[in-house]
Every structure is written in structure tokens, then in C-alpha cells.
N, C-alpha and C positions, 0 to 999 in steps of 0.2 A: 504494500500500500504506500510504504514511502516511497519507492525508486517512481511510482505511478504519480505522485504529487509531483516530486521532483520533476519530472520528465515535462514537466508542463512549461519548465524556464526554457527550455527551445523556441517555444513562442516569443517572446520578448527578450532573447540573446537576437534574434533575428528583428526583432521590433526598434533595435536599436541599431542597426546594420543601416536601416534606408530612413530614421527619422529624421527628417529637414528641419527638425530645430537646431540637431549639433552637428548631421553630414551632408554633405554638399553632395552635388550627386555625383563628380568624378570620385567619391572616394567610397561608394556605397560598395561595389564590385569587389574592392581592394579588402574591403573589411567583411566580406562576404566568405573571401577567401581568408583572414583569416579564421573564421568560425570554420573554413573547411578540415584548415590547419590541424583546427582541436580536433573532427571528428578524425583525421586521419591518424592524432595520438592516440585518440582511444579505442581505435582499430586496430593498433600495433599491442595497445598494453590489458585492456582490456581482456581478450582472448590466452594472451599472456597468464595473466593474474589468472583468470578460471580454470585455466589447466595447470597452472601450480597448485592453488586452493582446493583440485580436484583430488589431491595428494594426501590431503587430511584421511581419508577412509570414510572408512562407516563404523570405526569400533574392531575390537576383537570378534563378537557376536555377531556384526549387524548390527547392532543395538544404541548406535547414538543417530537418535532422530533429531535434534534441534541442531544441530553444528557437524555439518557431515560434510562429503565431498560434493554432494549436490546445491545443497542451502548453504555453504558456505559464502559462495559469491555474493547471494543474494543479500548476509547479513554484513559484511563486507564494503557492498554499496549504502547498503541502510546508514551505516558507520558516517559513510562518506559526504553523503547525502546531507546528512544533520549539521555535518558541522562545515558544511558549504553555505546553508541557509542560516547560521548561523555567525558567520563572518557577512553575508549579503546583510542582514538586517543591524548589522552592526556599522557597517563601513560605506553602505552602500548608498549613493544619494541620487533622487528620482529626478528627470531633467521637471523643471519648473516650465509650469504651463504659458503660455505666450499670450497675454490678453491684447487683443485689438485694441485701439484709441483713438478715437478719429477727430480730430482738430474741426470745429465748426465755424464759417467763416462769419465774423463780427463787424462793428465797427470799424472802417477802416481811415486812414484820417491822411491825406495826400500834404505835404510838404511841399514846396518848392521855393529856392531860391528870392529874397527879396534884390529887384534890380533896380538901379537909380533909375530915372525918367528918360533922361540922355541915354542910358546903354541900351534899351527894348524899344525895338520898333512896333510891336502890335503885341497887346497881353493876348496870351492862347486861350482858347473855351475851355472853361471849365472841363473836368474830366467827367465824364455819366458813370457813378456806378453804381449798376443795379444788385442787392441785397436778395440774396435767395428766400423766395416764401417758408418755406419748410426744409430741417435739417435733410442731409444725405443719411439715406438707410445704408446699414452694414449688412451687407451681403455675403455670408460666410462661401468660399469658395469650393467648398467641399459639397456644400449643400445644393448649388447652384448647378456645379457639373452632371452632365448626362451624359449615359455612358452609350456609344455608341460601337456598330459592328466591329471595329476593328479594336476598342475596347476590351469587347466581349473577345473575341477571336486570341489576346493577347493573354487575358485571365483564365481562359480556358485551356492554353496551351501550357500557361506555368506550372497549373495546378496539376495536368499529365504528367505533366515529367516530374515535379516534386511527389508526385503519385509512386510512378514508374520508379524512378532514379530508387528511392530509398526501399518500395519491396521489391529488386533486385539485390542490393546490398543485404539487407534483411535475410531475403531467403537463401543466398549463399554462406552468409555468418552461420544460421541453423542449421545448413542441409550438409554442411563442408563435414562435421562430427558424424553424423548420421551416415553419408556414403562412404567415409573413407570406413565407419565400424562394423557395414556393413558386411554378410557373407558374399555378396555379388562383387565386391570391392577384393584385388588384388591387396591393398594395402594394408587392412585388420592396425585400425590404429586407435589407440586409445583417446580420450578426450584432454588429458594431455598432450600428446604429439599431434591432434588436431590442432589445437590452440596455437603450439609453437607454430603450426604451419599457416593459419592466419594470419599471426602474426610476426612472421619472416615477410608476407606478402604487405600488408602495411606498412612496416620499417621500410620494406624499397620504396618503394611510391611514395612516401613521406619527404622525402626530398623534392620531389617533382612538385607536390601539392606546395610546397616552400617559394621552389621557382616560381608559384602560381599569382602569388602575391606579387610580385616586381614584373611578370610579365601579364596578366590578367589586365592592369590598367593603361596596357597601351595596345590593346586586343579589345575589339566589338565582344557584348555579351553574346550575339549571336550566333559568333566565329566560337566562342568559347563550348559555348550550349552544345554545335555542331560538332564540334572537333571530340569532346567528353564521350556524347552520344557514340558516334565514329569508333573510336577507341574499347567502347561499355561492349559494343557490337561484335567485334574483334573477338575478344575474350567466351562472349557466348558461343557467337558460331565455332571458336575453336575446342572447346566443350565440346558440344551437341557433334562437333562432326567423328569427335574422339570415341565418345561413349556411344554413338550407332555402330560403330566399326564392332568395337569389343570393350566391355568392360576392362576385360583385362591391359587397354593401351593409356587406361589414366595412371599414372606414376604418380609419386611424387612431383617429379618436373613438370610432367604436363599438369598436373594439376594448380600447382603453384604458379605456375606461368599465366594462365587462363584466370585464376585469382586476383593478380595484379592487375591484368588489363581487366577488368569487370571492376576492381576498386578503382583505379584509376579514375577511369571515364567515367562513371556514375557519382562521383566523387568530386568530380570537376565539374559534370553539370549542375550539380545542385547548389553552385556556386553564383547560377545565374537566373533561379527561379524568382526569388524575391527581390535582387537588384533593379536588375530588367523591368519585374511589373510595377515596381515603383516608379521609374523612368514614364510609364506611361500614362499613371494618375495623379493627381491632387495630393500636396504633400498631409494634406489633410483626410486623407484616404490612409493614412499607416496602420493604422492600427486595424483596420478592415482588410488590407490585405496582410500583414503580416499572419492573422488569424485562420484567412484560407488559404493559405498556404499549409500551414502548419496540422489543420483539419485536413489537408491532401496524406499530409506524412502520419497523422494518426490513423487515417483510415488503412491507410494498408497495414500499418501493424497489426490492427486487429482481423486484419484478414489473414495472416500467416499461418 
């Protein structure tokens, strides 16, 4: 129940990514990637940590249910968790809301020049100013905008790929312990040596996701979007064309290989779902899109 609380600050680690109170939007991208950054640490250590953790047992018996090799992780993160929320609510300060003010135009009182008689040829007419009947209304801009097809077409496409992007990553993180444990599986590997081999494929690509940051902001989100996808793509079809041949042709190598291009590219594009649709709306639309986005990446979890 708490890693499931916890889990909810990805909303607003990312809400903070494209808000136009403190980022501009050349730097939305740049800070996207580093949030990829972290995911790509805790891709390496995560998997890490669960197959050492996995090492604990179960007791001599069987018999220890509360702190085992299975629940271990899970109490672990709980650990982690609390006292994460508890340095945020300690440390943490919420950006301050931005009030509108709009200056009303008043009395206004014209000045000019006293001239002797000898230096002005002709006094000028007076100046006309006309005094507005009724203040200007504040038109919140957020409220005012209409979202139109290519809008639509822009929000629909993010929220695919922040769909897609994460239950691929998702279902390889689960499915990687499971195949390799399996009888069909030449490899027979423990959840231990799964783990390491997750995260051997994280460690490499953690540099790349690094390069991502200094080269991402001089790269289109769309080049970015495409290139990840590209790459996510790679990896599957090298799977898929391994495993119809024979189970027996996934190795080690090929497996880990196929791992990194699928973390890679899926990894990098998720780099540009929220950037991107932020670019396309009302900086006063943040918090509405960073929400569906985030309801994109919840819903496939729960589909796994």
C-alpha cells in the first residue's frame, strides 16, 4: 500500500518537468530527460537489489512469512519510501501560485512644456482622451482555449506511446525472471541471475540515457520520439525472430542484447510524451496534462 501511494509522485516529478512558472520550454525536454536519467538508475539497481534481497530465503523450514526472499523487496521499498516522503515534506517547497493583476486605466493628466510667446508659433489642440466605460475582464487563458483536431490528434498520440513505451518496459522487467526460469528456456536461471541480467542491460544504456540530456536539446522531440521508437522496435523484432526459430537460440547474449535495445528506445521515448504535449497547450493546461499522461502509464500497469 505504500510503494502504491508512493508511486503517485511520478505525477508531479513530471508536473514539474513542463511547468511554465519555473521552465521555459527549451528546457522542458532536457529535464524530461533527466527524470529518464533516474528511471534508467533504477533499472540498473532496482533488479539489482531484488535478486540480492532474493538471497534472504525462506527460513530453514519455509517458515519465515513476513521477511523472506519474496517480500523482502517489497519491505525494503516501504523503508525507502517513508523516508523519501519524509525528507519531501521536510525540505520541500511548492512553487507559489502566480496571481494575475491587471492595472486599470485612470486618470490620466498630460504635461507639456511651458513656452514663452516669442518661441511657439501656434498652441497645439488639446489632446482627446477618451476614459474606458467599464474595466477590462480577465480572461484566464487556459479557460478561453479550444482544443482543436490537431490538438486532439497531438494528446492522443502522447498518451499511446506513454501507454505503449512503459507496458513494454513493464512486461519485459516481469517476463525476463519468468522465461529465463522457465522449462522451455535453455537458461534455468534463478531470480537472482535474472536480476543481474537486467541489470547489466541498464548499466549499459545508462550512459546513452546521460548522453541524452546534452544531446536531446539540440534534437526535435519528434526526431527523438522516432529514433527511441526505431530502436524499442529493433530489440522486439530481434526477440520475436529468435524465439520462433527455437527457444533454445535465446542465450544469455541474445537475450541481453534484445534487452538493451527495448530499454533503450522505450526509454528515450518516454522522454518526449509530456515535453512535447506541453509545447502544444496552455501553460495553464499543466496540470491536466501532466495527469493524462500519467493515467496513460497507470493504466497499463494495471493491465500487466
Amino acid at each position: 500500500m505504500i510503494t502504491g501511494v508512493a508511486f503517485t509522485f511520478f505525477m508531479y516529478s513530471k508536473k514539474y518537468c513542463s511547468d511554465p512558472r519555473i521552465v521555459g520550454i527549451r528546457r522542458r525536454t532536457t529535464l524530461a530527460a533527466y527524470l529518464v536519467v533516474g528511471q534508467g538508475a533504477g533499472l540498473s539497481l532496482g533488479p539489482f537489489l531484488g535478486g540480492a534481497l532474493y538471497q534472504v530465503g525462506f527460513g530453514p523450514n519455509g517458515d519465515r512469512l513476513v521477511f523472506n526472499g519474496f517480500t523482502s523487496p517489497a519491505w525494503f521499498m516501504a523503508a525507502a519510501w517513508l523516508l523519501f516522503w519524509g525528507a519531501v515534506t521536510l525540505f520541500f517547497e511548492d512553487v507559489q501560485e502566480v496571481t494575475q493583476i491587471t492595472s486599470h486605466a485612470g486618470e490620466i493628466e498630460l504635461k507639456t512644456p511651458r513656452l514663452q510667446p516669442q518661441e511657439r508659433l501656434a498652441d497645439p489642440p488639446p489632446p482627446q482622451l477618451s476614459r474606458p466605460t467599464s474595466p477590462p475582464q480577465d480572461i484566464d487563458e487556459g479557460e478561453r482555449f479550444v482544443l482543436g483536431p490537431s490538438q486532439w490528434g497531438v494528446i492522443i498520440t502522447m498518451c499511446w506511446f506513454a501507454m505503449t513505451c512503459f507496458f513494454i518496459l513493464g512486461s519485459w522487467e516481469a517476463n525476463i525472471p519468468i522465461f529465463a526460469a522457465s522449462s522451455e528456456s535453455s537458461l534455468r536461471y534463478s531470480p537472482f541471475k535474472s536480476g543481474n541480467l537486467i541489470a547489466i542491460g541498464g548499466t549499459t544504456i545508462f550512459p546513452l540515457l546521460l548522453a541524452n540530456i546534452f544531446v536531446g536539446k539540440r534534437v526535435q522531440d519528434r526526431m527523438t520520439l522516432a529514433a527511441g521508437s526505431f530502436i524499442g522496435m529493433v530489440g522486439l523484432i530481434m526477440f520475436e525472430a529468435l524465439l520462433v526459430r527455437s527457444s533454445e537460440n535465446i542465450t544469455f547474449a541474445t537475450l541481453l542484447v534484445s534487452w538493451m535495445f527495448v530499454a533503450l528506445g522505450f526509454n528515450l521515448s518516454t522522454t518526449c510524451t509530456l515535453s512535447l504535449l506541453s509545447k502544444k497547450l496552455p501553460g495553464e493546461w499543466n496540470g491536466r496534462i501532466s495527469t493524462v499522461i500519467q493515467c496513460s502509464n497507470y493504466a497499463v500497469r494495471a493491465t500487466q
